[in-house]
C-alpha positions in Angstrom: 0.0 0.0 0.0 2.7 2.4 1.1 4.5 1.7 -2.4 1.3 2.4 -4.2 1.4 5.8 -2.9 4.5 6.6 -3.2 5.1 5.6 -7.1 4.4 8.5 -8.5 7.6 9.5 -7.4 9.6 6.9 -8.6 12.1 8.6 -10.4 13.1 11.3 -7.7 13.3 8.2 -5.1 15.5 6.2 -7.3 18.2 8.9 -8.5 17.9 10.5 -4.7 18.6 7.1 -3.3 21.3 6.6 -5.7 23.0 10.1 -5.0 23.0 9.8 -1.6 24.3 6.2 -1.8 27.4 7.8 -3.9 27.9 10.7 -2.0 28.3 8.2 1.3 30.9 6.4 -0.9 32.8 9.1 -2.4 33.2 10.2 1.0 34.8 7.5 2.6 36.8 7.1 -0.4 35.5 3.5 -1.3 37.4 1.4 -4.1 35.5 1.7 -7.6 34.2 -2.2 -6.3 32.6 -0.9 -4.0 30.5 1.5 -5.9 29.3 -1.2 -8.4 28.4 -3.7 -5.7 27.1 -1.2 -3.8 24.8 0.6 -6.5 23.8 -2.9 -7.7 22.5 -4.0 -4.4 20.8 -0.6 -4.3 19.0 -1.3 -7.2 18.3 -4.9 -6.3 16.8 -3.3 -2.9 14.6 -1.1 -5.4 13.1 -3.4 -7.3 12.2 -5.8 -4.6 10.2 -3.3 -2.3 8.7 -2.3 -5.6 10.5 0.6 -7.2 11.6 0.3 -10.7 14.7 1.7 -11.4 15.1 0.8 -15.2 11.8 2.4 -16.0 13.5 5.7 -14.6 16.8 5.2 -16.7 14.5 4.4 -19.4 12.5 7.8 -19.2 15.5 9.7 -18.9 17.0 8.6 -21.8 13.8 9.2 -23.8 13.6 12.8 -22.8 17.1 13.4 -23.8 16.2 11.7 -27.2 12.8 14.1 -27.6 14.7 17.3 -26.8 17.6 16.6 -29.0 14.9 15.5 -31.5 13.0 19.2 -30.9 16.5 20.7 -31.3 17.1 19.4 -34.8 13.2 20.1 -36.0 14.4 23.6 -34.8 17.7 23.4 -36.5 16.8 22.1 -40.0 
């Protein structure tokens, strides 16, 4: 239930989560092993309690393709 309600904000949970995550890490100077397990077991965290992480990744990208593709109907 609490997921339901909060999935509207997927994508600010997801990349806050992640940022803090780094942040954390860069400031205890981890190994570049640690980040990868650690953002990996992040994500796994994610998706189990119900968060999708790839659908964010996935809507970022997209954006970044539309305004690059308003940016050339612009252009030419």
């Amino acid at each position: 239930m609490l997921i339901a309600f909060l999935q509207p904000y997927n994508n600010f949970i997801v990349l806050f989560s992640i940022i803090i995550l780094n942040i954390f890490l860069i400031a205890r100077r981890s190994y570049w092993q640690t980040f990868l397990i650690a953002n990996g077991l992040l994500l796994a965290i994610l998706i189990i309690i119900g968060f999708n992480p790839v659908e964010t990744f996935g809507t970022i990208i997209e954006t970044m393709i539309d305004f690059i593709g308003d940016i050339l109907n612009e252009i030419l």
